[in-house]
N, CA, C and O atoms as a GROMACS GRO file, in nm:
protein
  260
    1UNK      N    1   5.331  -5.956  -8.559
    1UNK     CA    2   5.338  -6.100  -8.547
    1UNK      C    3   5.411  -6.156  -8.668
    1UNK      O    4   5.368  -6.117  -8.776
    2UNK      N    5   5.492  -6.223  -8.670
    2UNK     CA    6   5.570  -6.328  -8.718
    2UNK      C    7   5.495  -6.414  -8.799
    2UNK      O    8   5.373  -6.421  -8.785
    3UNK      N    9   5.582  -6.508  -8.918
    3UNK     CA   10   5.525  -6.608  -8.951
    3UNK      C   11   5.582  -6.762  -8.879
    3UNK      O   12   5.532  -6.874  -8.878
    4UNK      N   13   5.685  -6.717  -8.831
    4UNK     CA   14   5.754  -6.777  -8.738
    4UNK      C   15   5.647  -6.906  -8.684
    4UNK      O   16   5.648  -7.021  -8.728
    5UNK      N   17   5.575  -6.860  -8.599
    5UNK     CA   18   5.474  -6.945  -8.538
    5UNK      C   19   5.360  -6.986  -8.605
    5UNK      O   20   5.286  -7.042  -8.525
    6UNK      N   21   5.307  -6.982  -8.736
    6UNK     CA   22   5.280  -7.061  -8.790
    6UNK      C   23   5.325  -7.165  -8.925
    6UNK      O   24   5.260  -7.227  -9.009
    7UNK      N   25   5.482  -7.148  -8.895
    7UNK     CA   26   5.549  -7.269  -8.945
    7UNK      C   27   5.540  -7.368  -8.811
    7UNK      O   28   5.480  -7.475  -8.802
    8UNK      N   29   5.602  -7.314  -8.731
    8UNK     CA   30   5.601  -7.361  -8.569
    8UNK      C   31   5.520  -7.493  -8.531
    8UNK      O   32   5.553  -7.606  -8.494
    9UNK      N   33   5.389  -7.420  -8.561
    9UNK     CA   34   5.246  -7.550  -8.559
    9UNK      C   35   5.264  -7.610  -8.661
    9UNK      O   36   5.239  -7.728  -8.639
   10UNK      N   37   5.296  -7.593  -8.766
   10UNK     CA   38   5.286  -7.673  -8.930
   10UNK      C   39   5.374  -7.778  -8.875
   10UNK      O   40   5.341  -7.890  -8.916
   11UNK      N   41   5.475  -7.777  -8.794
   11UNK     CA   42   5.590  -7.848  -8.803
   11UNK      C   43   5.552  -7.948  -8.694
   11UNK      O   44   5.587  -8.066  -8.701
   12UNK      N   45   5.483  -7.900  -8.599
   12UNK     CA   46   5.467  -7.976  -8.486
   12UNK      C   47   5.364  -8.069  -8.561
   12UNK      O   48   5.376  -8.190  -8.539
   13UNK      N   49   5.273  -8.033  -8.640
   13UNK     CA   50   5.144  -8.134  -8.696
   13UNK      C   51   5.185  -8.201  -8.782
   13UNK      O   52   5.113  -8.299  -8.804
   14UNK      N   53   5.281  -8.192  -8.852
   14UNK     CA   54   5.361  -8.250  -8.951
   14UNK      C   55   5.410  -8.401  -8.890
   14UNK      O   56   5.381  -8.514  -8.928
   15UNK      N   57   5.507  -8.351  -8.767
   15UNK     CA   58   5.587  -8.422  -8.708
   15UNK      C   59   5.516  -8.535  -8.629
   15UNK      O   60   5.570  -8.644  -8.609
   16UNK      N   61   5.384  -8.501  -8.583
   16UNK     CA   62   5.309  -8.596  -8.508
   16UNK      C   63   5.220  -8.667  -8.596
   16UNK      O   64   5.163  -8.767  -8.553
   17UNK      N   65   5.197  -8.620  -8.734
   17UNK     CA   66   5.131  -8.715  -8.790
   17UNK      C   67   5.191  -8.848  -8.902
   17UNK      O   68   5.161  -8.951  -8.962
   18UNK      N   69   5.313  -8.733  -8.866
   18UNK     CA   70   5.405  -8.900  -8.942
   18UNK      C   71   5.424  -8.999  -8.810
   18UNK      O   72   5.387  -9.116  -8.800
   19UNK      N   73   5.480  -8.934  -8.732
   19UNK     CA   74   5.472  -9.063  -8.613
   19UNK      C   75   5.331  -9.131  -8.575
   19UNK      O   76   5.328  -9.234  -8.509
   20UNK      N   77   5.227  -9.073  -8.615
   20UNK     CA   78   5.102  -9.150  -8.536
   20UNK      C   79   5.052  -9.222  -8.644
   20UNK      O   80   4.939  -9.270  -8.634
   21UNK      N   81   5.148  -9.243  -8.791
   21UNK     CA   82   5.083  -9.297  -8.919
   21UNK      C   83   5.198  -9.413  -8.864
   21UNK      O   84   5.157  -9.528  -8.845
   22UNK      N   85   5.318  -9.387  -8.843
   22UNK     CA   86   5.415  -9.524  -8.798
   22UNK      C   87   5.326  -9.622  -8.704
   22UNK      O   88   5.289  -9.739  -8.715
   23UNK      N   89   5.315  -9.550  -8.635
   23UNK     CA   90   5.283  -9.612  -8.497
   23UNK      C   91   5.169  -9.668  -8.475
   23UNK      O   92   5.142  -9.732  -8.373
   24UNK      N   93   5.071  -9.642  -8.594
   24UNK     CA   94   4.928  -9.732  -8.642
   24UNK      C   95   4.953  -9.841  -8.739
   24UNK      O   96   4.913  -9.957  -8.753
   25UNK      N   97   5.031  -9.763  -8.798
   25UNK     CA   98   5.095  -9.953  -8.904
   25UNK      C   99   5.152 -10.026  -8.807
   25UNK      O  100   5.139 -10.146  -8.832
   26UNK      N  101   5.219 -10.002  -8.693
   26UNK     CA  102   5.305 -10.131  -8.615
   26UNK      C  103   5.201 -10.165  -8.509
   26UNK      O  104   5.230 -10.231  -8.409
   27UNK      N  105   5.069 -10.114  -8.536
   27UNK     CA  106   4.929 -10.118  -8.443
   27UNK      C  107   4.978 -10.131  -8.282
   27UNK      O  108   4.996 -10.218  -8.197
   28UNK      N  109   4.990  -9.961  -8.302
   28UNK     CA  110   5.042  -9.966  -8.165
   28UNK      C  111   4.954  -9.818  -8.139
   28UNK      O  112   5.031  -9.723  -8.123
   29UNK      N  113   4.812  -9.785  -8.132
   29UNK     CA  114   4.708  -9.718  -8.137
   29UNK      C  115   4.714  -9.629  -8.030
   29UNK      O  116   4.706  -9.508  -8.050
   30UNK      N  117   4.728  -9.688  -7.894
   30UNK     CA  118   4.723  -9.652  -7.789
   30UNK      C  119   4.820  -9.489  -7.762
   30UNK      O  120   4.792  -9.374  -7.730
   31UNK      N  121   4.968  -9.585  -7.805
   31UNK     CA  122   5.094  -9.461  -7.856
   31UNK      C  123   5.086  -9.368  -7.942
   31UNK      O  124   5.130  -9.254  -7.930
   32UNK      N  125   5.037  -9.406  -8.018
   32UNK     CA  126   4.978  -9.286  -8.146
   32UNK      C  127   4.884  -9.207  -8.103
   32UNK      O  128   4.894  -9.092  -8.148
   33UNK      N  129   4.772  -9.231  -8.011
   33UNK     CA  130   4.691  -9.136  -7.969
   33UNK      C  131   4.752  -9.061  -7.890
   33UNK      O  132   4.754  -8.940  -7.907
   34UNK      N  133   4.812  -9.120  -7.791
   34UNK     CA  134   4.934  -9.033  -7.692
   34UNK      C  135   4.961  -8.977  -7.739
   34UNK      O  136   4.926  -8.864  -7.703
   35UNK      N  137   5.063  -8.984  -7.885
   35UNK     CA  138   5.126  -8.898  -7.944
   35UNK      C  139   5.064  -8.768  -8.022
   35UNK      O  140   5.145  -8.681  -8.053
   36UNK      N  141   4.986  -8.758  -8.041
   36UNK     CA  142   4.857  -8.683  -8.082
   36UNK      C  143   4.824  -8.580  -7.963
   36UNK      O  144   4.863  -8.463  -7.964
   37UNK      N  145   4.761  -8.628  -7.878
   37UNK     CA  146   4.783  -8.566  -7.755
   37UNK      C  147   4.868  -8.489  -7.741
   37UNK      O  148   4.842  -8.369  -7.748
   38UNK      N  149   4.994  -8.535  -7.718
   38UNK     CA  150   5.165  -8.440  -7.650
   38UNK      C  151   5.144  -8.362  -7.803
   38UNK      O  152   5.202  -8.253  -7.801
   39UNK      N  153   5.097  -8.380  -7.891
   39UNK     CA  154   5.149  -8.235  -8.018
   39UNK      C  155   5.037  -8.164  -7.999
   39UNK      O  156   5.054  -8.043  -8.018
   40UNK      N  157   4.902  -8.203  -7.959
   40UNK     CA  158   4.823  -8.124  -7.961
   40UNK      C  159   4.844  -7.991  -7.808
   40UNK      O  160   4.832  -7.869  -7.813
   41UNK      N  161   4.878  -8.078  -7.693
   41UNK     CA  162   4.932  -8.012  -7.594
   41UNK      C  163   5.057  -7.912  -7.621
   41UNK      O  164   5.063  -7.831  -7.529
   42UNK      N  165   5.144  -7.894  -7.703
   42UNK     CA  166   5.240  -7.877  -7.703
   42UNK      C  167   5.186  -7.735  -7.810
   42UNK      O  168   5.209  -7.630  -7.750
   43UNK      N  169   5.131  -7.714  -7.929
   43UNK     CA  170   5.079  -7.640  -7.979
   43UNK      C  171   4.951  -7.538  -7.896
   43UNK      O  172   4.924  -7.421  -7.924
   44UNK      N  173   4.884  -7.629  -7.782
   44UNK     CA  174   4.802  -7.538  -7.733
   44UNK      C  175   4.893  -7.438  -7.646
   44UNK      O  176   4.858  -7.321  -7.639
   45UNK      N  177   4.989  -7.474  -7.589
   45UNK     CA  178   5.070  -7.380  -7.504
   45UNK      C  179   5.155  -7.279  -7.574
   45UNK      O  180   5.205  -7.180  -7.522
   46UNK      N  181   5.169  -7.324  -7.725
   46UNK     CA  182   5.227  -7.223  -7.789
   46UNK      C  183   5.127  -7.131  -7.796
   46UNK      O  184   5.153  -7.017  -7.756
   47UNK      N  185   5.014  -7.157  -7.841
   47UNK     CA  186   4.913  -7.044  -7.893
   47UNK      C  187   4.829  -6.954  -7.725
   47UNK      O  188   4.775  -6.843  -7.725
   48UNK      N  189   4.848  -7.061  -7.590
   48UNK     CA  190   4.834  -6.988  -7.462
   48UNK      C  191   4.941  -6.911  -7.415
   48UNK      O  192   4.916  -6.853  -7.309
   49UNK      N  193   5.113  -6.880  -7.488
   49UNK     CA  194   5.195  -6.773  -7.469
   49UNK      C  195   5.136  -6.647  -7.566
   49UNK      O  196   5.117  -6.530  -7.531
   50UNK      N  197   5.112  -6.712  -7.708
   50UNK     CA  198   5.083  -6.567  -7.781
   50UNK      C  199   4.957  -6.488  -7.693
   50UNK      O  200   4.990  -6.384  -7.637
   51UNK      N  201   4.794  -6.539  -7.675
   51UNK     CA  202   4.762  -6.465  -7.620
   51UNK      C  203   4.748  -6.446  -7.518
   51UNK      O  204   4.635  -6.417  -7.479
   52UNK      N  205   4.861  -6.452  -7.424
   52UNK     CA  206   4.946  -6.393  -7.285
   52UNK      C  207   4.990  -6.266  -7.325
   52UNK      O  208   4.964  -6.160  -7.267
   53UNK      N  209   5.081  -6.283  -7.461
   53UNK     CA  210   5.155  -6.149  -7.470
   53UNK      C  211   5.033  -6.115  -7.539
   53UNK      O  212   4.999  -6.010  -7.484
   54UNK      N  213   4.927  -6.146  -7.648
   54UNK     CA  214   4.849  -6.003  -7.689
   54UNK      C  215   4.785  -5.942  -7.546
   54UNK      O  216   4.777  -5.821  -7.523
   55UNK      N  217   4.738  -6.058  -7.445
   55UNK     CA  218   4.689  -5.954  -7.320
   55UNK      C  219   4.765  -5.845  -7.292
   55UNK      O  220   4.712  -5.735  -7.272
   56UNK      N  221   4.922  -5.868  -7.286
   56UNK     CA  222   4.972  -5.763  -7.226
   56UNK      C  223   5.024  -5.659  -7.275
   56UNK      O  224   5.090  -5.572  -7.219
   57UNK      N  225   4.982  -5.673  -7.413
   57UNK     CA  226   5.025  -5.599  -7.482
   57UNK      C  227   4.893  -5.460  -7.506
   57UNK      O  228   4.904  -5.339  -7.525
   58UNK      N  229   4.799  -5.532  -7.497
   58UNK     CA  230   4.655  -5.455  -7.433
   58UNK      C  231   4.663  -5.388  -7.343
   58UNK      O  232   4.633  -5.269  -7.349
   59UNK      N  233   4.703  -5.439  -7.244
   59UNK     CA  234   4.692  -5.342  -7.116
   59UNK      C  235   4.792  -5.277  -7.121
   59UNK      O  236   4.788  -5.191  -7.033
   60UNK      N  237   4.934  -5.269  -7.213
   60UNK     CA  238   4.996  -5.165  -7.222
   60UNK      C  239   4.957  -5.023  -7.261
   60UNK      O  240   4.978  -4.913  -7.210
   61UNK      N  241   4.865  -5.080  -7.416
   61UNK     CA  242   4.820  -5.021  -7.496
   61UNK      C  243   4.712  -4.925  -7.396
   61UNK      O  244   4.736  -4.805  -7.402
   62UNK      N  245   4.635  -4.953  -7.335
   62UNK     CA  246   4.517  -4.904  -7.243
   62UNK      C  247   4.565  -4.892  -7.151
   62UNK      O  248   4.484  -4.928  -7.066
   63UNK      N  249   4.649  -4.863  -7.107
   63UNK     CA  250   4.724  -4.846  -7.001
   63UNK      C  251   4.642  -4.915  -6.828
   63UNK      O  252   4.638  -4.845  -6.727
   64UNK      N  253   4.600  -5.023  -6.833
   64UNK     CA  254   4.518  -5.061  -6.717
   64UNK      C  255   4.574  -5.144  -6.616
   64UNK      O  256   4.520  -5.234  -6.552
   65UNK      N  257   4.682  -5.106  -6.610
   65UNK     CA  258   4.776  -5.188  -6.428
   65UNK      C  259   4.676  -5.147  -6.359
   65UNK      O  260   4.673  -5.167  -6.238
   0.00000   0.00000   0.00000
């Protein structure tokens, strides 16, 4: 495993918490939570590919087709 992907998330949490700090000073709350949301969504699907591939990388390993 890479460190790759956890710059990946650093960047995505980075990126959504400067926008959801904008977007509460122009009290616009609603959007900022949204936006929170779509990074939090967007990081969970990164981390639901990695353990996709550790599954399959298991059943390589154990050979269990």
């Amino acid at each position: 495993m890479s460190i790759d992907i956890i710059f990946k998330i650093a960047g995505v949490g980075i990126i959504t918490a400067v926008i959801n700090n904008i977007l509460e000073k122009s009290e616009k709350k609603e959007i900022a939570t949204l936006v929170t949301l779509a990074g939090l969504v967007i990081v969970l699907m990164m981390v639901i590919e990695m353990i996709g591939g550790l599954f399959d990388t298991l059943r390589a390993i154990f050979r269990l087709y």
